[in-house]
VOKOL-838902 format. One record per atom (N, C-alpha, C): residue number from 1; residue in three letters; atom name; x negated, z, y. Coordinates in nm, 4 decimals. Atoms other than C-alpha are relative to their C-alpha. Layout:
N
NUM	ALA	CA	X	Z	Y .
...
This chain:
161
1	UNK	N	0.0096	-0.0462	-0.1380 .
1	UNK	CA	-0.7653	1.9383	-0.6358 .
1	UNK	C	0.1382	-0.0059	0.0630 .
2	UNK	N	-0.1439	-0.0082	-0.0406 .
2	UNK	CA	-0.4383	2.0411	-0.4771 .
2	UNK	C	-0.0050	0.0042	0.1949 .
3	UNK	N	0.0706	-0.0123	-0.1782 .
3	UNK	CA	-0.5946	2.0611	-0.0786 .
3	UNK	C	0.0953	-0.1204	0.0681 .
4	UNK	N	-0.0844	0.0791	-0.0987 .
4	UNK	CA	-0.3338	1.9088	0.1390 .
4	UNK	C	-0.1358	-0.1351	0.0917 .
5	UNK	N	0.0519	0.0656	-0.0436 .
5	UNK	CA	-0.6147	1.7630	0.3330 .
5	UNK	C	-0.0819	-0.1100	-0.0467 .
6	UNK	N	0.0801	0.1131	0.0893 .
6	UNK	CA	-0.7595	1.5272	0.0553 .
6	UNK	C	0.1038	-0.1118	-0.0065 .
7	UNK	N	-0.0763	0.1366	0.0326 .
7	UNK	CA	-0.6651	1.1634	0.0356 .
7	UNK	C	-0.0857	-0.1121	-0.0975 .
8	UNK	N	0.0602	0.0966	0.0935 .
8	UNK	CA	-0.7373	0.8906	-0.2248 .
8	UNK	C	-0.0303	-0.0941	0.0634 .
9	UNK	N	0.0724	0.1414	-0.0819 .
9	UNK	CA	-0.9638	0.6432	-0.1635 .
9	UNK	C	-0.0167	-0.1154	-0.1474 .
10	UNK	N	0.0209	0.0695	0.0702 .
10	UNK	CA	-0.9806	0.3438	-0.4274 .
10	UNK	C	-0.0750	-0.1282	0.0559 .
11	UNK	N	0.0492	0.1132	-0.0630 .
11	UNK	CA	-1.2579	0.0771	-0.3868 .
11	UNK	C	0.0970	-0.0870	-0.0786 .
12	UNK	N	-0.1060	0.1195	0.0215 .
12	UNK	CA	-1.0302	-0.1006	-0.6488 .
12	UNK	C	0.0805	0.1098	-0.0720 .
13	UNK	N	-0.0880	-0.0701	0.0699 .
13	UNK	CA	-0.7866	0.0008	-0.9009 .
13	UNK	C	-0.0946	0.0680	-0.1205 .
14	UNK	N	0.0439	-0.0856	0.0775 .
14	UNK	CA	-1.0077	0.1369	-1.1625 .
14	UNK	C	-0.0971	0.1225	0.0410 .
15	UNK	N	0.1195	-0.1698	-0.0473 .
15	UNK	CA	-1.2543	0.3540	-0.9174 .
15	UNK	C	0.1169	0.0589	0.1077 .
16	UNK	N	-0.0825	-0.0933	-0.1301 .
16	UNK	CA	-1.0127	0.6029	-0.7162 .
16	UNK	C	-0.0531	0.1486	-0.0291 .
17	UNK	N	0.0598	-0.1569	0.0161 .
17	UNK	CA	-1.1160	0.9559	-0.6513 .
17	UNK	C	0.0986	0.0679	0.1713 .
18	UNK	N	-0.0843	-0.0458	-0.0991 .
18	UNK	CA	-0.9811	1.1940	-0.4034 .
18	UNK	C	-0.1332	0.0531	0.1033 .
19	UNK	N	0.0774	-0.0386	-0.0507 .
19	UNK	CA	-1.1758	1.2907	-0.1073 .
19	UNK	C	-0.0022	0.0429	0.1358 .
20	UNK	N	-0.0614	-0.0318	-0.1278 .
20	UNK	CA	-1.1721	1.4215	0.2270 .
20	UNK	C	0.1176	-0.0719	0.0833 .
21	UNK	N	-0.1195	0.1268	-0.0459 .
21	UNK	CA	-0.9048	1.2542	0.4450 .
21	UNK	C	-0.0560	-0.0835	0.0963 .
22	UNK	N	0.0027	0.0925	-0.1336 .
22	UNK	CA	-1.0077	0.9597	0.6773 .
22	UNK	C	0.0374	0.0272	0.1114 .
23	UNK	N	-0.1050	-0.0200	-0.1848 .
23	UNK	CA	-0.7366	1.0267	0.9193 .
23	UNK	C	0.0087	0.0868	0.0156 .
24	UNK	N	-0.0131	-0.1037	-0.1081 .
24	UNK	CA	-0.8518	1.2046	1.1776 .
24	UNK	C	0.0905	-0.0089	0.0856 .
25	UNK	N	-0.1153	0.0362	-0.1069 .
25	UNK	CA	-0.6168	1.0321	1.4530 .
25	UNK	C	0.0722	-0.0889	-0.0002 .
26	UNK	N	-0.0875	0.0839	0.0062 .
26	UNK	CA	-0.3000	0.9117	1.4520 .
26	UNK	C	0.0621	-0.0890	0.1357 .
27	UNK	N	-0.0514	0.0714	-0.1323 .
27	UNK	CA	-0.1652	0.6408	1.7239 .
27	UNK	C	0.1702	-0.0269	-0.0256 .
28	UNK	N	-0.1259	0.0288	-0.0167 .
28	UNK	CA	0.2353	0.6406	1.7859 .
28	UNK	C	0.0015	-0.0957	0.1402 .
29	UNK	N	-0.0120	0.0515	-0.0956 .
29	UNK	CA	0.2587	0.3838	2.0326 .
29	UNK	C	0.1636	-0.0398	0.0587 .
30	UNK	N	-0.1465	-0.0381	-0.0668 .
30	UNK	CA	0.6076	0.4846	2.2045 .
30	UNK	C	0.0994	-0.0686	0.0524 .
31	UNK	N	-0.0490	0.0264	-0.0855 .
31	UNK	CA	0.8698	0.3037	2.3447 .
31	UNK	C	0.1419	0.0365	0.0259 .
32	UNK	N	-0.1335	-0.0529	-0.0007 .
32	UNK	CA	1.1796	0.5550	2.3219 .
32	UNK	C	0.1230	-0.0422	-0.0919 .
33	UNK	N	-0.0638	0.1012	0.0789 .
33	UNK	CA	1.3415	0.3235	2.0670 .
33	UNK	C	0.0342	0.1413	-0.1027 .
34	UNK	N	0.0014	-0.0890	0.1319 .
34	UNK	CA	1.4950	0.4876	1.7754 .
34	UNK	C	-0.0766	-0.0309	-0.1151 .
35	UNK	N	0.1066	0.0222	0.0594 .
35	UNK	CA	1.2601	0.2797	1.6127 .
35	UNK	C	-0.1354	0.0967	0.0190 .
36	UNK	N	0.1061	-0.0699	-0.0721 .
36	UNK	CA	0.9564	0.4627	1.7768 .
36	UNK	C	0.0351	0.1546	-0.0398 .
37	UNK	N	-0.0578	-0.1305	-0.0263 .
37	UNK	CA	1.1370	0.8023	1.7508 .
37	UNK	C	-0.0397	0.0081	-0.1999 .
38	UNK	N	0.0406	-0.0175	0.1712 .
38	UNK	CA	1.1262	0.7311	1.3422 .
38	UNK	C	-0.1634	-0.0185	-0.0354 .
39	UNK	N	0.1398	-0.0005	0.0226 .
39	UNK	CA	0.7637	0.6161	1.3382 .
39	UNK	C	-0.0932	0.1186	0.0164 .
40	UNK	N	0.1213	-0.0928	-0.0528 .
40	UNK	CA	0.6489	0.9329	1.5608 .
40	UNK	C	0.0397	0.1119	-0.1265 .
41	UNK	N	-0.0534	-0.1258	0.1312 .
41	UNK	CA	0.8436	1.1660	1.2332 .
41	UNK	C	-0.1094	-0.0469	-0.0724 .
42	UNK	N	0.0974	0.0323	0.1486 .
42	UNK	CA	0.6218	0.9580	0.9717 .
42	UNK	C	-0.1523	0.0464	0.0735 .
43	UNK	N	0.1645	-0.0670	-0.0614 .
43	UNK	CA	0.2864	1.0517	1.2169 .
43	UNK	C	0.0252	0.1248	-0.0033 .
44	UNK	N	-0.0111	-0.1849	-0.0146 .
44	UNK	CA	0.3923	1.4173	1.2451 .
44	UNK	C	-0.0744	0.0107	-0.1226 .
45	UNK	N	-0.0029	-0.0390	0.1298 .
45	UNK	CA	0.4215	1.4299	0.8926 .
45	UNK	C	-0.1511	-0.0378	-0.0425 .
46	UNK	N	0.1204	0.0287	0.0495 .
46	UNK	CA	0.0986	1.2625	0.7980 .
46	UNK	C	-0.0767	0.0893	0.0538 .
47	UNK	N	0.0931	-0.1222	-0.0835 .
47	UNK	CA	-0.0816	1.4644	1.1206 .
47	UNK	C	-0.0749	0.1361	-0.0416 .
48	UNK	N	-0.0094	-0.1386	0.0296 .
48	UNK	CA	0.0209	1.7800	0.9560 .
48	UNK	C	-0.0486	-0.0180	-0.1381 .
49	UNK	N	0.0786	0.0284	0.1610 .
49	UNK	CA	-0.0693	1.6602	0.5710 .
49	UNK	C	-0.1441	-0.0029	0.0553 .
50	UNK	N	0.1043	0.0387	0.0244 .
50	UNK	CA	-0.3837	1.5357	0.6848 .
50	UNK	C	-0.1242	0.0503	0.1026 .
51	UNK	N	0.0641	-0.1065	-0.1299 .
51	UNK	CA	-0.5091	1.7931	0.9841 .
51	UNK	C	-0.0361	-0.0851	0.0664 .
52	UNK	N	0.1091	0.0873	-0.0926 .
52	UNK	CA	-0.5758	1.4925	1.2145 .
52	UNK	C	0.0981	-0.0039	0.1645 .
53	UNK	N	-0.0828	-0.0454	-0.1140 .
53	UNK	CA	-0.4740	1.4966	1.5809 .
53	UNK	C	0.0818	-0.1361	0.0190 .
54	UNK	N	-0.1430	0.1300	0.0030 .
54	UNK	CA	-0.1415	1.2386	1.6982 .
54	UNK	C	-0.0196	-0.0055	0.1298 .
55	UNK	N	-0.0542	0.0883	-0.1325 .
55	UNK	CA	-0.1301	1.0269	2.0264 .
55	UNK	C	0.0764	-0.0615	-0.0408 .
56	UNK	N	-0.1530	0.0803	0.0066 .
56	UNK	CA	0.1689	0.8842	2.1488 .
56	UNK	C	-0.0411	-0.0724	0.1600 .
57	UNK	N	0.0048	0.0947	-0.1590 .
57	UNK	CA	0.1385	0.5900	2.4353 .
57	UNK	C	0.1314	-0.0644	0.0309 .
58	UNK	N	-0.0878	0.1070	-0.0128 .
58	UNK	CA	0.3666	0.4119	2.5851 .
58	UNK	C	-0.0602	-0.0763	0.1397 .
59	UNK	N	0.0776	0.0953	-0.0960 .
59	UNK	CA	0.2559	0.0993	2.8142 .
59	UNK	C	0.1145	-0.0456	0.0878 .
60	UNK	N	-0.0927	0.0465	-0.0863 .
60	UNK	CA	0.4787	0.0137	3.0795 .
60	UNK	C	-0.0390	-0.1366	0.0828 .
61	UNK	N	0.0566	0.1584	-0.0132 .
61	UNK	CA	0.4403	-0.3545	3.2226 .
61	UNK	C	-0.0165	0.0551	0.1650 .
62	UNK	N	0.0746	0.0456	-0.1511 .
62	UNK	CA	0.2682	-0.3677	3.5602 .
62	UNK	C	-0.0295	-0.1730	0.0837 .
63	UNK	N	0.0386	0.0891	-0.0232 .
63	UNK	CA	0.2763	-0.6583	3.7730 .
63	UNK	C	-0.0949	-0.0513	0.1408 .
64	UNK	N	0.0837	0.0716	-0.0672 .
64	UNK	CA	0.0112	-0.8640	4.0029 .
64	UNK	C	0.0831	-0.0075	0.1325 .
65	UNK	N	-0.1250	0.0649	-0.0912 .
65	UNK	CA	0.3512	-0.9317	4.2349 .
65	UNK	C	-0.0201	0.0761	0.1364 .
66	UNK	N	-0.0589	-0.1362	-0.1006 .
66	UNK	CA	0.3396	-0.7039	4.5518 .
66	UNK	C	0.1541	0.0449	-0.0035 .
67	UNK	N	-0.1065	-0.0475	-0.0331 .
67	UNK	CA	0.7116	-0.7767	4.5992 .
67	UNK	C	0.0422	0.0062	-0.1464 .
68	UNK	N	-0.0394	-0.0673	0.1733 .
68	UNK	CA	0.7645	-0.7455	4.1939 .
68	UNK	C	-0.0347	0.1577	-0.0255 .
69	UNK	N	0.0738	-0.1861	0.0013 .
69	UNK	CA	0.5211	-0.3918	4.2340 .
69	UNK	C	0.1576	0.0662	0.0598 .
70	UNK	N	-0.1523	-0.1077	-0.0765 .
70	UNK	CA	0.8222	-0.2564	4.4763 .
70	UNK	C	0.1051	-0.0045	-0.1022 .
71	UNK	N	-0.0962	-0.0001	0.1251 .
71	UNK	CA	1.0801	-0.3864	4.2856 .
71	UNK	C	-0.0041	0.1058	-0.1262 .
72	UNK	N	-0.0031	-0.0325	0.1554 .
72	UNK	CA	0.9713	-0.2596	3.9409 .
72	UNK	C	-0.0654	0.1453	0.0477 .
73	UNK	N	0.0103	-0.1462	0.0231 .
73	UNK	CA	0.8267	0.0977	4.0954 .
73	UNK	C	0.1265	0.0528	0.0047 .
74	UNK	N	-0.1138	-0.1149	0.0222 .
74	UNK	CA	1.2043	0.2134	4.1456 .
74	UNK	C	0.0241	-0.0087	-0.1354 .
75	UNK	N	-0.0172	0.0014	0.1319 .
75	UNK	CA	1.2400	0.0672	3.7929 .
75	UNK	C	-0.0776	0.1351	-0.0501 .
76	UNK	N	0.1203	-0.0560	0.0490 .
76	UNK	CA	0.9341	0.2232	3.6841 .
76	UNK	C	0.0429	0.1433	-0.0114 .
77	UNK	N	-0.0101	-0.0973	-0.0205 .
77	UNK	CA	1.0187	0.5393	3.8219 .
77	UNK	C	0.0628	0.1189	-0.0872 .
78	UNK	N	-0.1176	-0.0348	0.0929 .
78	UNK	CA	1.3245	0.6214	3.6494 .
78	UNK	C	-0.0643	-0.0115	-0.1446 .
79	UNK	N	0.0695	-0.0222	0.1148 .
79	UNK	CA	1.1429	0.5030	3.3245 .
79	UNK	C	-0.0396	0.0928	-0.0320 .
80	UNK	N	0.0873	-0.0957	-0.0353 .
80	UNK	CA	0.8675	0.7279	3.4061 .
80	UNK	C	0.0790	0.1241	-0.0621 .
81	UNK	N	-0.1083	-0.1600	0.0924 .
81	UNK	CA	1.1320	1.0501	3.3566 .
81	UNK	C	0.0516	-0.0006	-0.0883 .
82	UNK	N	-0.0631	0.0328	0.1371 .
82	UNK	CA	1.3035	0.8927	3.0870 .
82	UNK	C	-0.1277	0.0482	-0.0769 .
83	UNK	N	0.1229	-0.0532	0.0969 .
83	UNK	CA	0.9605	0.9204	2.9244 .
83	UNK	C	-0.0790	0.0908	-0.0148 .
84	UNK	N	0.0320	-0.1299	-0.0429 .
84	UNK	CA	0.8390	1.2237	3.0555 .
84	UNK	C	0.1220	0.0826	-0.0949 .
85	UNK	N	-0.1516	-0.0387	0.0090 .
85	UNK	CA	1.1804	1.3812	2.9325 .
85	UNK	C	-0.0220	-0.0239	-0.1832 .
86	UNK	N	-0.0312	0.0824	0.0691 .
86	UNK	CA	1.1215	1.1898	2.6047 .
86	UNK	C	-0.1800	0.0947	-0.0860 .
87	UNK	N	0.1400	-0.0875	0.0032 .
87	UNK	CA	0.7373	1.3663	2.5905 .
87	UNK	C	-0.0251	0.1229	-0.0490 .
88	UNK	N	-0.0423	-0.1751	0.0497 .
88	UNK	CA	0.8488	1.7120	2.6239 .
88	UNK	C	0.0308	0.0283	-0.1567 .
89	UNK	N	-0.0775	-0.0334	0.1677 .
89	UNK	CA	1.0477	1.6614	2.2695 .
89	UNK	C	-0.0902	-0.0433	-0.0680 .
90	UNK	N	0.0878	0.0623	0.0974 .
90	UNK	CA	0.7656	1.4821	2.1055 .
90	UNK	C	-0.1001	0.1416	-0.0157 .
91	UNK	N	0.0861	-0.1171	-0.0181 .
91	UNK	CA	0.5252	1.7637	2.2051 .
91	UNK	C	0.0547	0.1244	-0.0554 .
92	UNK	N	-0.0925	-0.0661	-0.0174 .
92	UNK	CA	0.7802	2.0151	2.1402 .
92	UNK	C	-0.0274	0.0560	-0.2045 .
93	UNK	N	0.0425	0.0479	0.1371 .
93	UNK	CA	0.8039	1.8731	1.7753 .
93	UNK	C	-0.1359	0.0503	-0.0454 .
94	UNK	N	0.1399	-0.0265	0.0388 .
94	UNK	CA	0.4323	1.8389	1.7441 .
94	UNK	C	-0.0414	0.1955	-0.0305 .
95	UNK	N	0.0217	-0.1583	-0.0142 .
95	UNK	CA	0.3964	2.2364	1.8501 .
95	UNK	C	-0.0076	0.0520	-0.1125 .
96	UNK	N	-0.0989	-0.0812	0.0886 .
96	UNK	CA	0.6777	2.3849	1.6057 .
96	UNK	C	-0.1141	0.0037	-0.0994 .
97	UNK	N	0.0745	-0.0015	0.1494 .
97	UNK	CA	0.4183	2.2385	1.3145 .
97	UNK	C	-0.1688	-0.0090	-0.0092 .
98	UNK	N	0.1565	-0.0735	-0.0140 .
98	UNK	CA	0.0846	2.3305	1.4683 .
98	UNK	C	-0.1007	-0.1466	0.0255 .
99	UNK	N	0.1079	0.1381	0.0194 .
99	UNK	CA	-0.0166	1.9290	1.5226 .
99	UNK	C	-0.0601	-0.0060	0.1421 .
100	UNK	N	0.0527	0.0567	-0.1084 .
100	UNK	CA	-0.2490	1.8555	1.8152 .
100	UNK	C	0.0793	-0.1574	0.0615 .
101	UNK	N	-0.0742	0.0741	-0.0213 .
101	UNK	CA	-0.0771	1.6489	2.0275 .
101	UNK	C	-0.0595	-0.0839	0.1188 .
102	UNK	N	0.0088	0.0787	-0.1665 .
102	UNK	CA	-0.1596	1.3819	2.3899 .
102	UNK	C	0.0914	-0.0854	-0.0467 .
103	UNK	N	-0.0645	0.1028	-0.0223 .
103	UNK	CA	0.0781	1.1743	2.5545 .
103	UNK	C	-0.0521	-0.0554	0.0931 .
104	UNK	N	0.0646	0.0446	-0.0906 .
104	UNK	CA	0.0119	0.9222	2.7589 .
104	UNK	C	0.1090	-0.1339	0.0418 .
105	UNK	N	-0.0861	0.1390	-0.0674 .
105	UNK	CA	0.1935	0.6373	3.0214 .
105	UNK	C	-0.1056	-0.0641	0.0570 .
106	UNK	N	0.0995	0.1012	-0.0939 .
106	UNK	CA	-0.0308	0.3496	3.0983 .
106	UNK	C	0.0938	-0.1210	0.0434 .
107	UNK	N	-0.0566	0.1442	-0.0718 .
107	UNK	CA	0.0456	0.0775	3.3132 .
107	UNK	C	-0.0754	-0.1045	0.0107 .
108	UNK	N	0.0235	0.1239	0.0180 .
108	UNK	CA	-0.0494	-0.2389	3.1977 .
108	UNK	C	0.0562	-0.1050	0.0090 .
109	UNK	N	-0.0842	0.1420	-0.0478 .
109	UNK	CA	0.0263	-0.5953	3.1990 .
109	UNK	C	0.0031	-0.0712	-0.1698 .
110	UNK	N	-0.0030	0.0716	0.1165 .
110	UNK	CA	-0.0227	-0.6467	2.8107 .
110	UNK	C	-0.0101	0.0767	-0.1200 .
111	UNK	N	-0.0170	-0.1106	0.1376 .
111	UNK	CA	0.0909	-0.4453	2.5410 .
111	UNK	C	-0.0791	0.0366	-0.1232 .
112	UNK	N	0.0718	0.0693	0.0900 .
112	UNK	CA	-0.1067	-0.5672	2.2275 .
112	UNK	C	-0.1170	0.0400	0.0605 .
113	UNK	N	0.1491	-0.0204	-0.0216 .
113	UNK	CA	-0.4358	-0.5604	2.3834 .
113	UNK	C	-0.0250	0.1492	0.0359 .
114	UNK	N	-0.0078	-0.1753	-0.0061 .
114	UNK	CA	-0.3945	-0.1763	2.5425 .
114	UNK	C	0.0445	0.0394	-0.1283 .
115	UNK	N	0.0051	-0.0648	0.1176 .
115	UNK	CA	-0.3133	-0.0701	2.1860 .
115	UNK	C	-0.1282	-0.0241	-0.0261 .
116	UNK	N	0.0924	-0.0132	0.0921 .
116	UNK	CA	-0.5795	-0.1740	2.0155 .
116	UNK	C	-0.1518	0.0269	0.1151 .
117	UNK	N	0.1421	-0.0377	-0.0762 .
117	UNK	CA	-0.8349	-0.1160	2.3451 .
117	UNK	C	0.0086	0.1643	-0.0228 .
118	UNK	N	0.0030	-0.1005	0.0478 .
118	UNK	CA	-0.6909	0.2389	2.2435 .
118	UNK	C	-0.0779	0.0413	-0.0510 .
119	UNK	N	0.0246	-0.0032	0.1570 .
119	UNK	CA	-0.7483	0.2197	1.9186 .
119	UNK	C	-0.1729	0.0507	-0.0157 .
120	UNK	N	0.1679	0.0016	0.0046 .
120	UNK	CA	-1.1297	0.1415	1.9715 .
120	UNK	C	-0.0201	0.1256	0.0832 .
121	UNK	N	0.0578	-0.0876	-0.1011 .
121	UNK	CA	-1.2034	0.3596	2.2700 .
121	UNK	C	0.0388	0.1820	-0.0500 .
122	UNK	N	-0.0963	-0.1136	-0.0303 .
122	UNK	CA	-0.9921	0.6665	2.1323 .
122	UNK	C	-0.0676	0.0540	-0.1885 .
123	UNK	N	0.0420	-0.0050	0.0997 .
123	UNK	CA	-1.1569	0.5974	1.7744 .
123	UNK	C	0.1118	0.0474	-0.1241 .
124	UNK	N	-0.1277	0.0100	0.0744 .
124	UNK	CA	-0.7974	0.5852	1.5923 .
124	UNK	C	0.0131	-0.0455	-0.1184 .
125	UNK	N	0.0274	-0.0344	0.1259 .
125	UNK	CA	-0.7686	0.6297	1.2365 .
125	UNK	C	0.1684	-0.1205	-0.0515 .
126	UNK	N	-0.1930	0.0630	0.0850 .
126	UNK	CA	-0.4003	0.4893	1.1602 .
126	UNK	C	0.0807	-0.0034	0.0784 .
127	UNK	N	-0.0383	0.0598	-0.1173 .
127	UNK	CA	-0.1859	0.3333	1.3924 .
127	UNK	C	0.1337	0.0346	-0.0632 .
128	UNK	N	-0.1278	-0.0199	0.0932 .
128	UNK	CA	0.2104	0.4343	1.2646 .
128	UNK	C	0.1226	-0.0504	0.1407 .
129	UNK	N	-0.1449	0.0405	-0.0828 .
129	UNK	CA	0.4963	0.2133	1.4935 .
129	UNK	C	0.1131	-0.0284	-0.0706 .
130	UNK	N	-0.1125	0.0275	0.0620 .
130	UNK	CA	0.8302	0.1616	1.4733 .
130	UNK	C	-0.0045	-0.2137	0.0121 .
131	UNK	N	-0.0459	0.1402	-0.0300 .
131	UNK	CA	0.9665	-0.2353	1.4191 .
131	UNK	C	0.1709	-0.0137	-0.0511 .
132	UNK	N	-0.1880	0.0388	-0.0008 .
132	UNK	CA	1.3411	-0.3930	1.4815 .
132	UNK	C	-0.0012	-0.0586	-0.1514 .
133	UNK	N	0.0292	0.0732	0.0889 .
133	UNK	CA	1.2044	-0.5894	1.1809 .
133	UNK	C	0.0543	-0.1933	-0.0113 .
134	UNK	N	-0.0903	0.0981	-0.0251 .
134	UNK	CA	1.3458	-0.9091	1.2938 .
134	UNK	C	-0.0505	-0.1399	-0.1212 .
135	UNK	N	0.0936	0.1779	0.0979 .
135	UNK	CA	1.3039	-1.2561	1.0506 .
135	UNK	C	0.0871	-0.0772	0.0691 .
136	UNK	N	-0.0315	0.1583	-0.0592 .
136	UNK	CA	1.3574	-1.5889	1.1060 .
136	UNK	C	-0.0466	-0.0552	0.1052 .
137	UNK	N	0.0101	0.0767	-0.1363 .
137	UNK	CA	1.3757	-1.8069	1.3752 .
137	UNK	C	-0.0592	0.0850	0.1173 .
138	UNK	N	0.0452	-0.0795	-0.1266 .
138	UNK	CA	1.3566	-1.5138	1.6335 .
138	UNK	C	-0.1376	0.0470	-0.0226 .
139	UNK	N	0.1388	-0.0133	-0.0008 .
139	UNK	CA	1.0270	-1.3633	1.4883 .
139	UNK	C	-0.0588	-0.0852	0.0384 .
140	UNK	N	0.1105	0.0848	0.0056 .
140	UNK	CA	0.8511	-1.6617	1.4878 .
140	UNK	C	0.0164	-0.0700	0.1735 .
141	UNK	N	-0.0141	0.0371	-0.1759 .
141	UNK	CA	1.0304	-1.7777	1.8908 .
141	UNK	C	-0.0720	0.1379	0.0218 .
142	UNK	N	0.0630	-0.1200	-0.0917 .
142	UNK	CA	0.9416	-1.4067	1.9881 .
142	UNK	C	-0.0910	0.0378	0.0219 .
143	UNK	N	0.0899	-0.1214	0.0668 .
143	UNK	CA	0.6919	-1.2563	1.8484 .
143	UNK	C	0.0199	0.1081	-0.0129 .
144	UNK	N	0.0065	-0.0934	0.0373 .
144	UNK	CA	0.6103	-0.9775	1.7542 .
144	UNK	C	-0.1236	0.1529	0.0359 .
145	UNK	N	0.1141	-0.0614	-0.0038 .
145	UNK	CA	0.4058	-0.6897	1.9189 .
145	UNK	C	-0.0365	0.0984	-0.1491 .
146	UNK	N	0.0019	-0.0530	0.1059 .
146	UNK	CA	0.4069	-0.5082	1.5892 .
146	UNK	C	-0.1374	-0.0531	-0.0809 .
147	UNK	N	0.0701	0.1189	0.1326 .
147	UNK	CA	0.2789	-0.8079	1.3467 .
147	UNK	C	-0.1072	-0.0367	0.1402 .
148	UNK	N	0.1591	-0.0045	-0.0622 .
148	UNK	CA	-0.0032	-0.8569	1.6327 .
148	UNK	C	-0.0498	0.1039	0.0031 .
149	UNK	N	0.0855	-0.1694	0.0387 .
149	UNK	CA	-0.0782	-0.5033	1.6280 .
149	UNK	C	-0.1074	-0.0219	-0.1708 .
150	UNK	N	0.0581	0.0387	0.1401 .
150	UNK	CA	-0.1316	-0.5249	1.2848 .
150	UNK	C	-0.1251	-0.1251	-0.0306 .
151	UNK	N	0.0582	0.0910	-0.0192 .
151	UNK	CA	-0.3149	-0.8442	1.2961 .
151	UNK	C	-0.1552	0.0175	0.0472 .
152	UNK	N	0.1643	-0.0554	-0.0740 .
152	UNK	CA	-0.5895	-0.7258	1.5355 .
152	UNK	C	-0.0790	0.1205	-0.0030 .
153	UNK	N	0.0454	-0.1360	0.0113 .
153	UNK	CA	-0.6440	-0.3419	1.4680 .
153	UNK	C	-0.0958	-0.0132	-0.1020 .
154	UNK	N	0.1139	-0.0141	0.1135 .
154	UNK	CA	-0.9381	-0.2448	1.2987 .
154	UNK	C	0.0147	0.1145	-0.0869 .
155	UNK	N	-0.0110	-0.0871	0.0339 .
155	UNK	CA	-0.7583	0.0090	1.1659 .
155	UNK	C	0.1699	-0.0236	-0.0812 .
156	UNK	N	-0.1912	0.0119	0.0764 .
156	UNK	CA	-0.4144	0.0728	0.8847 .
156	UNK	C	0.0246	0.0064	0.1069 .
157	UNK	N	-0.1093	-0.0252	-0.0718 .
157	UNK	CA	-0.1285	0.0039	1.0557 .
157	UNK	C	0.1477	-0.0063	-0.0840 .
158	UNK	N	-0.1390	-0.0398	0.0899 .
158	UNK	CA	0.2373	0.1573	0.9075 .
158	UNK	C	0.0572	-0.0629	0.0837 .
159	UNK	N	-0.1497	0.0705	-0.0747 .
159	UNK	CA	0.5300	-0.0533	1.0492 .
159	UNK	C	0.0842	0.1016	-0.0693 .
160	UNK	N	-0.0613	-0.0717	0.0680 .
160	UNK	CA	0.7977	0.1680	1.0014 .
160	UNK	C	0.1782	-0.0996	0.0475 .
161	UNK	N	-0.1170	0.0861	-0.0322 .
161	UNK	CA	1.1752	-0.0276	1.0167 .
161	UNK	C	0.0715	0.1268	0.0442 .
């Protein structure tokens, strides 16, 4: 079978067969990074192998503060076009190669959990982000929204470095 849209499924290593593709929808969860910018290439690419449609989010932090809200809407704002601006080319992309595309800016207060409330609600097939890839000491002080992504999704997730 040569059908772009077939993918292997193996319950282990001796039963594999090829068969429709799983992934219907891909999640790029955005944050303008050149990290992010490489992850949303590896979702195109799969999108278009595997006819399934691609979201791209990006979560912007929202706070409880009134005088933090003011503050952080001129921030915000400016973001806002940066990512708008940042949208256009993703979409743009998507077009050229015929992939169904949504973007989306939510404003939350917790990164990690709006992914994967995505994930569920949006019924997301394969989750594909970028990561700085950091080790050591700093992973383990920082964390990692990535390696919690991964962690909690009920769904693959590609780290892409």
């Amino acid at each position: 079978m040569s059908d772009s849209k077939l993918q292997i499924i193996c319950r282990d290593l001796d039963y594999c067969e090829e068969v429709n593709s799983t992934i219907r929808h891909i999640l790029v969860p955005y944050d303008n990074s050149a990290y992010s910018n490489r992850a949303f290439v590896y979702a195109l690419d799969f999108a278009k192998k595997y006819g399934a449609n691609l979201s791209v989010i990006s979560i912007m932090y929202s706070s409880s503060n009134p005088t933090e809200i003011r503050h952080q809407t001129t921030v915000d704002d400016k973001k806002v076009r940066v990512m708008e601006k940042s949208y256009r080319r993703l979409r743009e992309a998507a077009k050229k190669f015929g992939v169904p595309i949504k973007t989306q800016m939510l404003m939350k207060n917790s990164i990690v959990d709006n992914i994967i409330s995505f994930v569920t609600v949006n019924k997301v097939n394969l989750i594909v982000m970028g990561t700085r890839g950091r080790d050591g000491p700093k992973r383990l002080m920082f964390g990692s929204v990535a390696m919690a992504t991964s962690q909690k999704a009920s769904c693959p997730v590609m780290l892409v470095k």
